[in-house]
C-alpha positions in Angstrom: -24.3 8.6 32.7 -23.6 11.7 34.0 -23.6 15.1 31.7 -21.0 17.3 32.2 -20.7 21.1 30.7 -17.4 22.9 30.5 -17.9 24.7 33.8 -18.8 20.9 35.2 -16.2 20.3 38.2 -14.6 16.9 38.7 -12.6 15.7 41.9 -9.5 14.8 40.6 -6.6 14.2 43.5 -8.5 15.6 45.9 -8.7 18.8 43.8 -11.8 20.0 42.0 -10.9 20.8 38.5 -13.4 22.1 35.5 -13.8 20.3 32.6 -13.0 23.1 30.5 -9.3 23.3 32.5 -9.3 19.4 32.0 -9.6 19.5 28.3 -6.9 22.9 27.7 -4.4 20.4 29.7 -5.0 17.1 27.6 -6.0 18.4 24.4 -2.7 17.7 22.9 -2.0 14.3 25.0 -0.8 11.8 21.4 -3.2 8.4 21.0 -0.5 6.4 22.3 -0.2 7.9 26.0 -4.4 7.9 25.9 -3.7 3.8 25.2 -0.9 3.5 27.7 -2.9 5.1 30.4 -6.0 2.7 29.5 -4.3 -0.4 29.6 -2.2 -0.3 32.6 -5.3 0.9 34.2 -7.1 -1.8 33.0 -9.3 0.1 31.7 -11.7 -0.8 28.1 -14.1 2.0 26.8 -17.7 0.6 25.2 -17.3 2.0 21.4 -20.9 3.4 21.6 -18.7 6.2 23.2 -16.5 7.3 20.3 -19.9 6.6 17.6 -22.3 9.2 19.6 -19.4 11.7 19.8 -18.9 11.4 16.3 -22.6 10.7 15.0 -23.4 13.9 17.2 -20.5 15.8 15.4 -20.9 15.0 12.0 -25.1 15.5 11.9 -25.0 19.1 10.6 -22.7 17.9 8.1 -24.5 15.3 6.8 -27.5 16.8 6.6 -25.9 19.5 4.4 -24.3 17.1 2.4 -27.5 15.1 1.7 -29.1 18.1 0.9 -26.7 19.7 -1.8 -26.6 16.4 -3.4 -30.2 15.5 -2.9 -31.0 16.1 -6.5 -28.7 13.6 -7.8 -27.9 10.1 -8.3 -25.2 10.4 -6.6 -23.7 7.2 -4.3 -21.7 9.1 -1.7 -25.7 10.4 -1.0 -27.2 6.6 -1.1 -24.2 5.7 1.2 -25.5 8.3 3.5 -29.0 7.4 4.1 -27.7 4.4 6.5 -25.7 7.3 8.5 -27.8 6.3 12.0 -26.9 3.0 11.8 -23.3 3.4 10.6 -21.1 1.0 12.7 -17.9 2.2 14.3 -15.4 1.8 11.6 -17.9 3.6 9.1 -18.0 6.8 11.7 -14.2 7.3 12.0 -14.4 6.3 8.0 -16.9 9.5 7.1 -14.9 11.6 9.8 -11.5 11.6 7.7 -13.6 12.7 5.2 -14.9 15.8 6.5 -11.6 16.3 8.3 -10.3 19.7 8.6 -8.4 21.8 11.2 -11.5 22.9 13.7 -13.7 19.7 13.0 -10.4 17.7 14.5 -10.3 20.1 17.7 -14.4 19.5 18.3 -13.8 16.0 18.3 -10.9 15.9 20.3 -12.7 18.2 22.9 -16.2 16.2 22.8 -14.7 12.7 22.8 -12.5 14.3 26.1 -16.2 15.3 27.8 -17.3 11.5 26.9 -14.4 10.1 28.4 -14.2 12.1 31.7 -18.4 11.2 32.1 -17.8 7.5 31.6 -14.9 7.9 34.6 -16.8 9.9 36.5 -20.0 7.6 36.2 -17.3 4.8 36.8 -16.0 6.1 39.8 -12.5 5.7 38.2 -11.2 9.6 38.2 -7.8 8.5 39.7 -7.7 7.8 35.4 -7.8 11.3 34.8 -4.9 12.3 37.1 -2.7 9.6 35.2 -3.8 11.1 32.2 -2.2 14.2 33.3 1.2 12.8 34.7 1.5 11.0 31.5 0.9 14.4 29.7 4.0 15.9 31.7 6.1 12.9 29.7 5.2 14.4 26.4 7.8 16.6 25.1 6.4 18.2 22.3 2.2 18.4 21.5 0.4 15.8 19.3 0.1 17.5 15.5 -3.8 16.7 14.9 -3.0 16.9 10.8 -4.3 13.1 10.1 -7.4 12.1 12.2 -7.6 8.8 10.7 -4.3 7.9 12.1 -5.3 9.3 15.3 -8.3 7.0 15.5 -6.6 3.6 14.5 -4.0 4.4 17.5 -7.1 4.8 19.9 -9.0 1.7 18.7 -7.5 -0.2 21.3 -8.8 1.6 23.7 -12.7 0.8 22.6 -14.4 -2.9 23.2 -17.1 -4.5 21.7 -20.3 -5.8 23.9 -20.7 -9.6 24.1 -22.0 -10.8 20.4 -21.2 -7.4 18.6 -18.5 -6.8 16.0 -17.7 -3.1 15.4 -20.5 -1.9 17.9 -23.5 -3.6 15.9 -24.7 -6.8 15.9 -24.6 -9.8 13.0 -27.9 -8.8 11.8 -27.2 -5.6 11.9 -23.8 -5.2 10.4 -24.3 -7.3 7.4 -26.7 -4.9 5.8 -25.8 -1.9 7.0 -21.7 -2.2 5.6 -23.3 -4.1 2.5 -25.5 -0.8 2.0 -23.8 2.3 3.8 -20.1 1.2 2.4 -17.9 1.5 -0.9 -16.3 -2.2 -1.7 -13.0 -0.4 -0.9 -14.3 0.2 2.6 -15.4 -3.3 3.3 -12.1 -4.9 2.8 -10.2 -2.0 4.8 -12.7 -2.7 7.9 -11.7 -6.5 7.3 -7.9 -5.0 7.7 -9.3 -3.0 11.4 -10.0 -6.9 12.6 -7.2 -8.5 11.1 -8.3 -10.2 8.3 -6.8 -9.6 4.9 -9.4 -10.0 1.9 -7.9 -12.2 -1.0 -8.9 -10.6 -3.9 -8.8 -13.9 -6.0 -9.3 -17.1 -3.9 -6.8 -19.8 -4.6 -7.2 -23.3 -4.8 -6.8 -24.2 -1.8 -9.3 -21.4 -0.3 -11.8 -21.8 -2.8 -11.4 -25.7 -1.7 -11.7 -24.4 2.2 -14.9 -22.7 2.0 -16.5 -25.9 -0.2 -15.3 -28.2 2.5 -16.9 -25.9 5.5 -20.1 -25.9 3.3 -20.0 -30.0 2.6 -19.3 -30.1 6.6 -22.2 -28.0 7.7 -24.4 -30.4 5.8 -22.7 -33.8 6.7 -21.5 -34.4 3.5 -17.7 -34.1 3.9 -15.8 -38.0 3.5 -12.4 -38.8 2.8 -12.7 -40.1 -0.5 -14.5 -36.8 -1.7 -12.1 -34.6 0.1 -9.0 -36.6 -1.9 -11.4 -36.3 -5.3 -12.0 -32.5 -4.7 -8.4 -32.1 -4.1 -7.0 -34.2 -7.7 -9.8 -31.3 -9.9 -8.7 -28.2 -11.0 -10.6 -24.7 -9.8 -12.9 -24.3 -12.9 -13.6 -28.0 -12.2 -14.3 -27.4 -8.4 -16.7 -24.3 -9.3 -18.5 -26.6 -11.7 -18.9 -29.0 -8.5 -19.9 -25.8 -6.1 -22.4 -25.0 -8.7 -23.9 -28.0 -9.4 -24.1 -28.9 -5.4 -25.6 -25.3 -4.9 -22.5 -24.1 -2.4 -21.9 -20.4 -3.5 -18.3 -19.6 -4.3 -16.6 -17.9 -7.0 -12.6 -17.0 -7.0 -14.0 -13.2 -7.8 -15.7 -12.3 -4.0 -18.7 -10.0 -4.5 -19.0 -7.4 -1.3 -21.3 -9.5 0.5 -19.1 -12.5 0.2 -16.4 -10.3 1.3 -18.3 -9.1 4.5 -19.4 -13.2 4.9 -15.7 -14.0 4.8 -14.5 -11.3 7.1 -17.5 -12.1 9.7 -16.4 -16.0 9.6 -12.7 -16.0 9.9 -12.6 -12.7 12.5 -11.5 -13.8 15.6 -14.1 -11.7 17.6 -17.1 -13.2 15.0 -15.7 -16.7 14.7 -17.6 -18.8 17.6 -21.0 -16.6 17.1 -21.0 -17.1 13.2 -24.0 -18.0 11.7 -24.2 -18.4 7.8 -26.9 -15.6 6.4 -30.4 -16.4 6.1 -32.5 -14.6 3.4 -33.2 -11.2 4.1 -30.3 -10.5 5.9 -28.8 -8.2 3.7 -32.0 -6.2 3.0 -32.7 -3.3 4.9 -34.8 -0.3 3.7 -35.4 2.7 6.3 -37.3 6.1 5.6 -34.8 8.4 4.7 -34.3 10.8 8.5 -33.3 13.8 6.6 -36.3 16.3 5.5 -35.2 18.9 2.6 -37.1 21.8 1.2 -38.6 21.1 -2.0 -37.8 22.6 -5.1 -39.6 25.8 -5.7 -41.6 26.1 -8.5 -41.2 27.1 -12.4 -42.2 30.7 -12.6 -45.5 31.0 -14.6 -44.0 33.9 -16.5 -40.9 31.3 -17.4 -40.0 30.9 -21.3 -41.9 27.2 -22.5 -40.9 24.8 -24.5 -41.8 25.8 -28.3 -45.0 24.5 -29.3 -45.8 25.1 -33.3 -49.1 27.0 -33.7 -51.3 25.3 -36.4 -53.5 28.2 -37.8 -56.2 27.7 -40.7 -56.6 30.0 -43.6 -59.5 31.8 -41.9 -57.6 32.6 -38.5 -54.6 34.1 -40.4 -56.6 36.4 -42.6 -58.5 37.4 -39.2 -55.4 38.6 -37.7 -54.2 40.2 -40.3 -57.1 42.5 -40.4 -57.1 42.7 -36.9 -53.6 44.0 -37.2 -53.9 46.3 -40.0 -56.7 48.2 -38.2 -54.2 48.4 -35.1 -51.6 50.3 -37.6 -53.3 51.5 -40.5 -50.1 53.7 -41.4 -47.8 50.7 -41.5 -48.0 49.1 -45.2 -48.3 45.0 -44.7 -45.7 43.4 -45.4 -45.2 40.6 -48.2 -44.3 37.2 -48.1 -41.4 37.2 -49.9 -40.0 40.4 -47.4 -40.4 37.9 -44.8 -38.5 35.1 -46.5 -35.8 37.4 -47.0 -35.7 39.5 -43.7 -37.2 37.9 -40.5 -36.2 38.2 -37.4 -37.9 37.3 -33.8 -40.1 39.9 -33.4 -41.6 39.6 -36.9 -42.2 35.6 -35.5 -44.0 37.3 -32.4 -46.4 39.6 -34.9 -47.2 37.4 -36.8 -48.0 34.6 -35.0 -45.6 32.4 -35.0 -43.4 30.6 -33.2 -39.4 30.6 -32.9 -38.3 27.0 -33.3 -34.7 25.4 -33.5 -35.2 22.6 -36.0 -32.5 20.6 -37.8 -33.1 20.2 -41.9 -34.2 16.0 -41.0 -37.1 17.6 -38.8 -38.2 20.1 -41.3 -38.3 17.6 -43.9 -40.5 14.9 -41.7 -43.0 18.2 -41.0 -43.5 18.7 -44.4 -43.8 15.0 -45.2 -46.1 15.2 -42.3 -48.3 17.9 -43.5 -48.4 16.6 -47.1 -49.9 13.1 -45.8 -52.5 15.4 -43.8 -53.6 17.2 -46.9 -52.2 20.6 -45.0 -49.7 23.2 -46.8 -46.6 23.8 -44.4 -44.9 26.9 -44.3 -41.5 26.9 -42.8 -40.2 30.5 -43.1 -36.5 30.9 -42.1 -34.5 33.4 -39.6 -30.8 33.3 -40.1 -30.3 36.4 -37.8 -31.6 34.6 -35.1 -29.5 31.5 -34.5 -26.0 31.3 -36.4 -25.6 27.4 -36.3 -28.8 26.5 -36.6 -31.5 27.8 -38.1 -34.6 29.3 -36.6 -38.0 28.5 -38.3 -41.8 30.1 -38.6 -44.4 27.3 -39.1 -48.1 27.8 -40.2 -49.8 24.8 -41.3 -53.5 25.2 -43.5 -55.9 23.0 -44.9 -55.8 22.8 -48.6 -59.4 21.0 -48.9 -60.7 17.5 -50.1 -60.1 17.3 -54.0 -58.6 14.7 -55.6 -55.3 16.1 -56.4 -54.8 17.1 -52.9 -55.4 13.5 -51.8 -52.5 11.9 -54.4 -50.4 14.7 -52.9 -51.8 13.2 -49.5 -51.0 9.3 -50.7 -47.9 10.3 -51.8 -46.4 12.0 -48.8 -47.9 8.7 -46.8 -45.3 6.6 -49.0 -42.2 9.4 -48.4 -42.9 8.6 -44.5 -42.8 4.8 -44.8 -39.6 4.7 -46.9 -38.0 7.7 -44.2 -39.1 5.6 -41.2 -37.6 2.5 -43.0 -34.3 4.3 -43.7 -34.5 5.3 -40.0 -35.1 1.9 -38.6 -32.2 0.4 -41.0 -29.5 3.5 -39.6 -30.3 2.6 -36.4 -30.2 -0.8 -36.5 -26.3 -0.8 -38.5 -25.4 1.9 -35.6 -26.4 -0.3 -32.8 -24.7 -3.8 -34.2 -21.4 -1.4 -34.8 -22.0 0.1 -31.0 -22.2 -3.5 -29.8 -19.5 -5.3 -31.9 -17.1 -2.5 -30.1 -18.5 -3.0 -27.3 -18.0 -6.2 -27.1 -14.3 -5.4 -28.2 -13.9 -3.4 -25.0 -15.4 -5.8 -23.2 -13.2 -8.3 -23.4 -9.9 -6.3 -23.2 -11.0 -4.9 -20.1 -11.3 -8.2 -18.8 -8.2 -9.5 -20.3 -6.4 -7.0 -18.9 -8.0 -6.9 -15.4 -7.3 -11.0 -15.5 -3.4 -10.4 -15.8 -3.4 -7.0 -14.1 -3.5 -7.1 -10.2 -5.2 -3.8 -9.6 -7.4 -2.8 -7.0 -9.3 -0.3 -8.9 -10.2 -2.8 -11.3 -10.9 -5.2 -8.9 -13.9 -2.4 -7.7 -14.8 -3.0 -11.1 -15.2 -6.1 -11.4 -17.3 -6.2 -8.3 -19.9 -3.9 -10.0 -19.8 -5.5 -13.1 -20.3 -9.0 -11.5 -23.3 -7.7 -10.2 -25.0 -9.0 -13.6 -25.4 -12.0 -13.1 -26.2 -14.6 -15.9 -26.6 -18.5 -15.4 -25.9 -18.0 -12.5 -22.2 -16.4 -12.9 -21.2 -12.8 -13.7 -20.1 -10.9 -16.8 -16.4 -11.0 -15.9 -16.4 -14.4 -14.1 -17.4 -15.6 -17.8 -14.7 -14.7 -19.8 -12.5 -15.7 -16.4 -13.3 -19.3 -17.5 -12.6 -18.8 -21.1 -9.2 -17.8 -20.1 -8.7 -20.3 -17.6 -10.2 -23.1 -20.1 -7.9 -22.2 -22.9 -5.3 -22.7 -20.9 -4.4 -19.1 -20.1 
């Protein structure tokens, strides 16, 4: 296909125009003249056409995006990793999103430039003349404020190639909108082709896609048609479930993309049920980011308590008091009374935030170790908590010392106990409300037709266990009691 640059000239009614005049004269042209022009012409556009205009566009952006949220876990940035492979409907999709004023006018201008080579290569120019007259129709200029609504004019302009649905393939679809897509965007692209996802299957679907299933398999008779028909739909799950035919009245996004694919009038006589695999699909990520620089060596640490013996204090003291031999040493009980951070940082210490449980299991600690902890307080330091000295000695080997020692072993054990036994009665109360929750959300998602919640449910459903998920379990007790 041939490229063409603004200055580029085209022969249009036997006059050569630029393609920079072309686009000033049809920038404004509204979707529907663009379609009316098309069609009486005859005319269909490949969609690989409007995806490399906008895959081009949107590159920069992307890779900015990725990169500002590259740190996180974030999903919009998962979503993105599949942006090369994106399918039609997930291009427009991600171009309302970044839509503002001059991103519009680019694509406007850019999908023109594609349109005019693809006429040109065509031989079909006399198009580009019609798109003028029709221009000379409009009365006022086309108001670019919503591109999305711009787009879904112009997708009747586009066509699929033989065996693709949204300018991928089966196999390449599946994964890529199970993957690159929210669960919201699934059923909307449904919507672009028609089809209008359920979000609870009735009886008489849930019975539809069991009967397709029995069918496939040469299963399917008369009587057991009639017999499916008399149960009730826990009682035709049961039967699905027991037969191995996946169903559920609550789709998942993959049986929403299955359903789409299958009734869709353009996927319908190519349809193929999905093989394993099919739905996985793992690709280095094509975006490179600069790494994160480095901590600074001279950067605070985390607080580590200095364990000094009896010998290595007295050492520095000395060393100290030759330093300053005017300044009179100051006593222990000054130091209880007035320390702040730099008398921490003289003497050897270290500034550390501890709560009063922590300071207690340090002592108990240095009891059971035969060591004498000294914990010397700062109140000047931190307001709401408090900020703490710590030396730890040896106090030696006699047998008082080691009661002192078997003693503090038995103050652990019985505060570890107490620990365990707190945290056991606070997990059983999380769970037990929990559990409450739970099952309120569900009821009220069962009797509530929301969307968002149905989006919920999806993800929720994702835990599966024998064989159903969290929601679709209390679903039945609902439905079993009668509800």
């Amino acid at each position: 296909m041939a490229k063409l640059q603004l200055q580029s000239q085209v022969s249009v009614n036997n006059q050569s125009l630029t393609v920079e005049s072309l686009i000033h004269e049809l920038l404004i042209l509204s979707p529907e003249l663009y379609v009316s022009v098309f069609s009486e012409a005859n005319i269909k556009l490949p969609k690989s056409i409007r995806m490399d205009v906008i895959r081009t566009l949107l590159e920069t952006h992307v890779k900015q995006t990725r990169k500002d949220r590259f740190s996180l876990a974030d999903e919009l940035n998962y979503r993105l990793k599949w942006f090369y492979q994106y399918s039609e409907y997930q291009y427009v999709n991600l171009l309302s999103f970044y839509e503002n004023p001059k991103l519009i006018q680019s694509y406007v201008e850019h999908l023109l430039v594609a349109i005019f080579e693809f006429l040109v290569d065509s031989k079909k120019e006399s198009v580009i003349q019609k798109m003028l007259d029709a221009k000379k129709s409009q009365a006022n200029g086309y108001d670019f404020k919503n591109v999305k609504s711009f787009n879904d004019v112009l997708n009747d302009m586009f066509i699929d190639k033989d065996k693709e649905i949204d300018g991928l393939s089966l196999s390449q679809l599946r994964p890529v909108l199970f993957k690159g897509s929210t669960l919201q965007e699934v059923k909307a692209f449904g919507e672009k082709y028609g089809i209008v996802v359920p979000r609870r299957l009735k009886k008489e679907q849930l019975l539809e896609v069991v009967y397709l299933e029995l069918t496939a398999r040469g299963e399917l008779t008369e009587d057991l048609k009639n017999e499916l028909k008399k149960k009730s739909v826990v009682m035709i799950q049961r039967y699905a479930t027991d037969h191995g035919i996946k169903v559920s009245t609550e789709l998942k996004k993959d049986e929403i993309i299955e359903y789409i694919l299958e009734f869709s009038h353009q996927t319908k006589s190519i349809y193929t049920s999905p093989q394993p695999g099919d739905y996985e699909l793992e690709i280095d990520d094509p975006f490179e980011f600069e790494t994160m620089p480095d901590t600074p060596k001279d950067e605070a640490k985390s607080p580590i308590i200095p364990i000094q013996t009896k010998k290595d204090a007295t050492a520095k003291k000395t060393k100290q008091s030759k330093e300053t031999p005017k300044e009179s040493p100051i006593k222990t009980k000054e130091i209880h009374q007035e320390q702040t951070l730099e008398d921490i940082k003289q003497y050897g210490g270290t500034p550390l935030v501890l709560d009063r449980s922590t300071a207690k299991f340090l002592k108990l600690y240095a009891i059971s170790k035969q060591q004498r902890l000294m914990i010397l307080p700062d109140k000047k330091y931190h307001k709401k908590r408090r900020t703490f000295r710590v030396l730890l000695d040896d106090l030696g080997n006699t047998s008082e010392k080691k009661n002192k020692g078997l003693i503090g072993e038995l103050l652990i054990l019985k505060l570890l106990a107490l620990i365990l036994l707190r945290t056991f009665i606070f997990v059983l109360s999380f769970a037990l409300v929990l559990g409450f929750i739970f099952v309120g959300y569900a009821a009220a998602s069962y009797f509530i037709n929301n969307e968002t919640l149905n989006m919920i449910n999806d993800q929720i459903n994702g835990f599966e266990i024998l064989g159903k998920g969290l929601i679709e379990h209390i679903f039945d007790v609902f439905e079993w009691i009668g509800i």
